[in-house]
Structures are given as C-alpha cells and as structure tokens.
KEVEXZA-581536 format. One record per residue (C-alpha): residue in one letter; x, y, z. Coordinates in steps of 0.25 Angstrom, whole numbers. Layout:
KEVEXZA-581536
<pt resn="A" east="X" north="Y" up="Z"/>
...
This chain:
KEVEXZA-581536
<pt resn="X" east="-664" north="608" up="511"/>
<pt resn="X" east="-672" north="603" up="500"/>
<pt resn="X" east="-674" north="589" up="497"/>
<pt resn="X" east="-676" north="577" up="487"/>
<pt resn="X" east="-681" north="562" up="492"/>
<pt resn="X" east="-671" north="552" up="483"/>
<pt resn="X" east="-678" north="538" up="483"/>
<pt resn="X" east="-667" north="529" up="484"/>
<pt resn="X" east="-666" north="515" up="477"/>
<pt resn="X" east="-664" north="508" up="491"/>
<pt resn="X" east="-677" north="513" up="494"/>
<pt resn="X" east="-675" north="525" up="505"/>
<pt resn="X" east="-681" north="539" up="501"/>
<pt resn="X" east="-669" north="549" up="506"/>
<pt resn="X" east="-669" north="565" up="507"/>
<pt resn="X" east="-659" north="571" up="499"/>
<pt resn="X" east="-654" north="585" up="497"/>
<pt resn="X" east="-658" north="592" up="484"/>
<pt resn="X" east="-645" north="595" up="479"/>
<pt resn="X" east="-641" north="580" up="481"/>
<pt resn="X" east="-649" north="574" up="471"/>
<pt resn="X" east="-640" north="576" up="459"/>
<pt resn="X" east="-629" north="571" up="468"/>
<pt resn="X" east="-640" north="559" up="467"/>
<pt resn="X" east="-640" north="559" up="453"/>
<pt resn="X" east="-627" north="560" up="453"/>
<pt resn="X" east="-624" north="547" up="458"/>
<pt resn="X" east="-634" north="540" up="451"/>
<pt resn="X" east="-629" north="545" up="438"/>
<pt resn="X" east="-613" north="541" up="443"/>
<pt resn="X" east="-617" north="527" up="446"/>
<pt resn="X" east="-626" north="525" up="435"/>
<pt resn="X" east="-613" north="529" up="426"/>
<pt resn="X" east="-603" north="523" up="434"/>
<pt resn="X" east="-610" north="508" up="435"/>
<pt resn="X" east="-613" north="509" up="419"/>
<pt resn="X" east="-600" north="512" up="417"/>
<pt resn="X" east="-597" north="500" up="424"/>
<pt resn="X" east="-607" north="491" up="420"/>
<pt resn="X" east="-604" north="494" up="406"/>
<pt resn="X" east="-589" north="492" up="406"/>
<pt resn="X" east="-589" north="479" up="416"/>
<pt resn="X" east="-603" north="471" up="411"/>
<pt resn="X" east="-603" north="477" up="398"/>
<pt resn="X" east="-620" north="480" up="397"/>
<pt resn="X" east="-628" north="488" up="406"/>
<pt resn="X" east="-641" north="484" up="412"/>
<pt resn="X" east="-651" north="491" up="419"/>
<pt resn="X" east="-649" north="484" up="431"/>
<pt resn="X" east="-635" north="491" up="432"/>
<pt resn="X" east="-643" north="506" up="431"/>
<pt resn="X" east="-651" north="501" up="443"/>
<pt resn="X" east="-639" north="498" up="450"/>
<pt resn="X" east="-631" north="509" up="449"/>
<pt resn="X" east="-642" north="519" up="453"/>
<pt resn="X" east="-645" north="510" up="465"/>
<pt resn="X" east="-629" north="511" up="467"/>
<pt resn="X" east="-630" north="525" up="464"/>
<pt resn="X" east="-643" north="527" up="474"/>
<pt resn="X" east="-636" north="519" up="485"/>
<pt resn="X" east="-623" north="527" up="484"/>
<pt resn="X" east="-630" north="542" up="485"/>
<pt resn="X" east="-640" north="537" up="496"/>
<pt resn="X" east="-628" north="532" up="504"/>
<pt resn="X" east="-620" north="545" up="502"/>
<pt resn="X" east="-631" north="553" up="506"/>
<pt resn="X" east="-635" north="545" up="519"/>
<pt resn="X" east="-619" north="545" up="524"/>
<pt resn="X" east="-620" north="561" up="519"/>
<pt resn="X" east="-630" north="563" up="528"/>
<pt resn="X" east="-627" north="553" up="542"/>
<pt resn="X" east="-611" north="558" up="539"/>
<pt resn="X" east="-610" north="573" up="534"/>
<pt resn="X" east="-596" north="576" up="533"/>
C-alpha cells in the first residue's frame, strides 16, 4: 500500500494511506467552511486567527479518527 507522511499541526509526522488524503482535505475544507460560517454569523468579522483554528480543529479531528481507525478497526 502506498503511502503519504501528513505533518500534523501538533507536531507528529503520521503515515497515511494514499486514498486518504482527500478524506484529509476534506476535513479541512468542512471545518474551514463550518467555523466561517460560524464566526461570521456569531462575531460578525473574521480574522485569520479563526483560519488557524479551524484547520488546527480540522487537523485534530482527522488525526484522531485515523488513530481510533487503526487501534479499533471495526
């Protein structure tokens, strides 16, 4: 199985399968959308302090599904 190393923001380097990287992506781009939504209709303005955040939330989020899909496969 081929591959890619994805450096997460917390600072661990982890081997992901190919065909998962635009699940990655995916993720990043949901959470992105999600918090300016949110950020927007709640606060009013948007910052890029809030992009950082919710790729971090978005990195966290696919780095913990990815290490319970592999300690608890189904």
């Amino acid at each position: 199985m081929k591959a890619a190393y994805i450096y997460f923001t917390n600072g661990v380097d982890f081997i992901v399968p190919k065909d998962e990287v635009h699940v990655y992506l995916y993720y990043v781009l949901k959470w992105v959308a999600f918090w300016y939504l949110m950020t927007n209709l709640f606060v009013g303005e948007y910052h890029l302090a809030w992009l950082a955040l919710s790729v971090w939330h978005a990195d966290f989020k696919f780095f913990t599904d990815v290490i319970n899909e592999q300690l608890f496969p189904d």
